[in-house]
N, C-alpha and C positions, 0 to 999 in steps of 0.2 A: 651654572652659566659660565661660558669661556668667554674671555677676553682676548680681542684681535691684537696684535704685533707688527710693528714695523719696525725693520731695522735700518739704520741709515748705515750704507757701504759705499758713499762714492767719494770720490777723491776731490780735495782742496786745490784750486790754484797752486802751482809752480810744482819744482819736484822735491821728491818725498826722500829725505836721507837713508829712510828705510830701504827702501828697493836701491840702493845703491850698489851695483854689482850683482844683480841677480836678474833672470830672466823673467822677473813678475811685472807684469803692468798697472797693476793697481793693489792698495793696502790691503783691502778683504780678502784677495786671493794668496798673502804671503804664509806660507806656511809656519805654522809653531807645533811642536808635538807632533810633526809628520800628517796634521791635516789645514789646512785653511782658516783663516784665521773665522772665518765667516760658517765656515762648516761648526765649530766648537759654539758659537752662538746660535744656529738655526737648534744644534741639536739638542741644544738644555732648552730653548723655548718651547721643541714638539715636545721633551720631556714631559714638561711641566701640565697636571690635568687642568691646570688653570689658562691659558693658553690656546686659541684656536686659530683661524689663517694665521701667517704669518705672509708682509708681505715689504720685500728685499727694494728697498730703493738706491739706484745708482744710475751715474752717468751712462756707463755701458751695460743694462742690465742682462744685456744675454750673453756676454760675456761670463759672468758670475754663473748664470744661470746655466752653462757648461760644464761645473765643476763638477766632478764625476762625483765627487764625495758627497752632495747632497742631491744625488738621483733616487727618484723614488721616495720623497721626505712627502707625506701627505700633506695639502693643504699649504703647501708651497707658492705663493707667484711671485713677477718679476714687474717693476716698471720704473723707467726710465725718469730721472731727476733732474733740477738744474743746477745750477753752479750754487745758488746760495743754499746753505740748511734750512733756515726757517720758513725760504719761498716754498722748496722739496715739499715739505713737511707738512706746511696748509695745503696745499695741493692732494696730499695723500691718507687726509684723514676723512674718515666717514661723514655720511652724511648725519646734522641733528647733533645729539648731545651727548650721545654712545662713547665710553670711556674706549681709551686705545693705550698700549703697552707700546712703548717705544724706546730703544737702543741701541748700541753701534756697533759693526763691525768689528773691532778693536777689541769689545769688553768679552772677551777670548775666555776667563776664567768663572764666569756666570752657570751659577747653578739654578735648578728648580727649587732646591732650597731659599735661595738668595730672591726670586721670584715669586715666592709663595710670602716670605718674610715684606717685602715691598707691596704686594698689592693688598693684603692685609693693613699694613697701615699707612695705603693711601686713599683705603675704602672711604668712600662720601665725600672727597676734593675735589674740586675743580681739576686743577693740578698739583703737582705732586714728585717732588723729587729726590733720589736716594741718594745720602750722603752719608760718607764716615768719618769719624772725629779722630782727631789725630794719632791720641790714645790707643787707640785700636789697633790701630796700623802699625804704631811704632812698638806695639807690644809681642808683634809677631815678624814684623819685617821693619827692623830699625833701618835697613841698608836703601830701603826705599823713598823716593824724590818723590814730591806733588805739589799742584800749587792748590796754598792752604787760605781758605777765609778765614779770619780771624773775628768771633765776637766772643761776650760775656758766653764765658762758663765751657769753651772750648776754641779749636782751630778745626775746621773740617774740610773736607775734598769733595768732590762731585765720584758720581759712582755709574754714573752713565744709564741710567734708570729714569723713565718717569712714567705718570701716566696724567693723560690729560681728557676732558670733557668735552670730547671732538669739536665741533665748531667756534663753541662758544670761548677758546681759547685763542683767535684769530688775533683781538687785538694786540695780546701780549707776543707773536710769533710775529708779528709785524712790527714792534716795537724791540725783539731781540734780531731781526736780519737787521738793524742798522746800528749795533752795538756787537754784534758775533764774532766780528775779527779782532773785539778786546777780552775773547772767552778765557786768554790764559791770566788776565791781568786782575786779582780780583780786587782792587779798589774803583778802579775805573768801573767794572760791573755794577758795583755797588752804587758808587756816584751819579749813573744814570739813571738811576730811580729817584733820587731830589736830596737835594740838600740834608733834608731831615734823617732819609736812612743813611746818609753817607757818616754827616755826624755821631749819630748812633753806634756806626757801626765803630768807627776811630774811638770813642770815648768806652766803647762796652757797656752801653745803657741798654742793651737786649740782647737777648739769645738767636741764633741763628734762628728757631724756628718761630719766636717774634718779628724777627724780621724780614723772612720771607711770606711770613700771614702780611704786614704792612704793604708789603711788598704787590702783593697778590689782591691786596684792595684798592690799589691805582685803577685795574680793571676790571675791578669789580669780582674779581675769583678769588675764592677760599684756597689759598694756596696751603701748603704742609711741604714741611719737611718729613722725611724717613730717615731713623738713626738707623743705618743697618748693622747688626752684630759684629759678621764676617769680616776682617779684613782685607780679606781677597777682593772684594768687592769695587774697589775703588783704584787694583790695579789695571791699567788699561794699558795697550801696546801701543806707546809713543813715542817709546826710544829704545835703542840697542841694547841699554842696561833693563828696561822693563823686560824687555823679550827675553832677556837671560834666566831673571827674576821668575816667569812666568813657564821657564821651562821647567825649572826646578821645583815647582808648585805641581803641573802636571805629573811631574816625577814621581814625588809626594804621593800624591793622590792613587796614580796606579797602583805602588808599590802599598800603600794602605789599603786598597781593593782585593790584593793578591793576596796579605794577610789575612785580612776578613773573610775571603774565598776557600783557604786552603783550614784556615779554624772549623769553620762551617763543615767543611768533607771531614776534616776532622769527628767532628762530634757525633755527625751521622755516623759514620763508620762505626764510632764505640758505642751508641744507643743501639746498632742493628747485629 
């Protein structure tokens, strides 16, 4: 059984320092590694056998829906968003209790690997969100910037990952459209859920994934954290220094495909 996908690609109020100097009108269209930043996420989601529609939410969505790099992607659509994420968001989830896989434009370096690891343990949540502990990250990319929550037993980052239990997550996406423009600040996040997780969290009386379950029972959802492995995970494209970060990972990766590739013709070649 595949899981549906929504990607959120539209653009924030005011303008965006990224496209500064370039002829691109919105984030998801900015090129990285020669494709779209929205192309490298559509295409690890069809990857993925776990994974079925997928479906592109943004202000201009035929805009995106132009890009020649995801012509012909099966099981593809397109529809139009509004200004806030969390309003977008209820708006475009199924109907009933039906889980949905949801992401951003941004999260450019997303594997089916890194998908397959996420929905695995967020299997039986309400909702459900992937993060990585700081450790991780700093163990393969020390040069790398995030903003970090801090509780008992680690510091972690948001990984742009979740999965949520279609409708019946309304109240909490109605409770973050009026707290979403404090997403980069994480004590104020923290703070709007009461006094008690706030303390919590400043004292280290709990573990991030205690405290996103306390969290998740304000409304009544079994919330969960996902420790994900990867550290790629939790890079997103947010700033001129990620983009760099993240070409050089793509780099990587090719250049580790070509070895693997040329091993392979390799070995055939001496068994035959």
């Amino acid at each position: 059984m595949t899981i549906p996908a929504i990607v959120m690609a539209g653009s924030r109020p005011g303008p965006d320092p990224l496209l500064s100097g370039t002829n691109v009108s919105t984030k998801a269209l900015l090129p990285i590694a020669g494709q779209a930043m929205l192309v490298h996420v559509v295409r690890a989601l069809r990857a993925s056998p776990q994974v079925g529609a997928i479906t592109i939410l943004a202000q201009n969505s035929a805009e995106l829906a132009a890009d020649p790099g995801l012509a012909g992607v099966a099981g593809l659509h397109f529809a139009d968003s509004g200004q806030g994420i969390s309003s977008s968001l209820a708006a475009a989830l199924p109907p009933g209790d039906d889980p949905v896989l949801v992401t951003t434009a941004d999260n450019v370096l997303l594997t089916p690997s890194m998908i397959d690891e996420f929905l695995t343990g967020a299997d039986g949540s309400d909702v459900a969100v992937a993060m990585v502990e700081r450790a991780v990250l700093l163990s393969r990319y020390p040069q790398s910037k995030r903003t970090w929550l801090k509780f008992r037993g680690g510091w972690w980052s948001g990984a742009n990952l979740f999965r949520l239990r279609g409708r019946r997550v309304l109240p909490l996406l109605d409770f973050w459209g009026r707290i979403e423009r404090d997403r980069k600040k994480g004590r104020k996040i923290v703070a709007a859920f009461g006094p008690f997780l706030l303390v919590g969290a400043l004292l280290r009386l709990f573990t991030i994934q205690q405290g996103v379950a306390r969290a998740g029972l304000r409304f009544g959802l079994k919330a969960r954290v996902v420790s994900m492995s990867e550290a790629e995970a939790c890079i997103d494209a947010d700033k001129p220094v990620d983009i760099e970060l993240i070409e050089q990972i793509f780099a990587s990766r090719q250049a580790a495909a070509s070895a693997l590739s040329t091993a392979a013709t390799a070995s055939a070649s001496s068994s035959s």
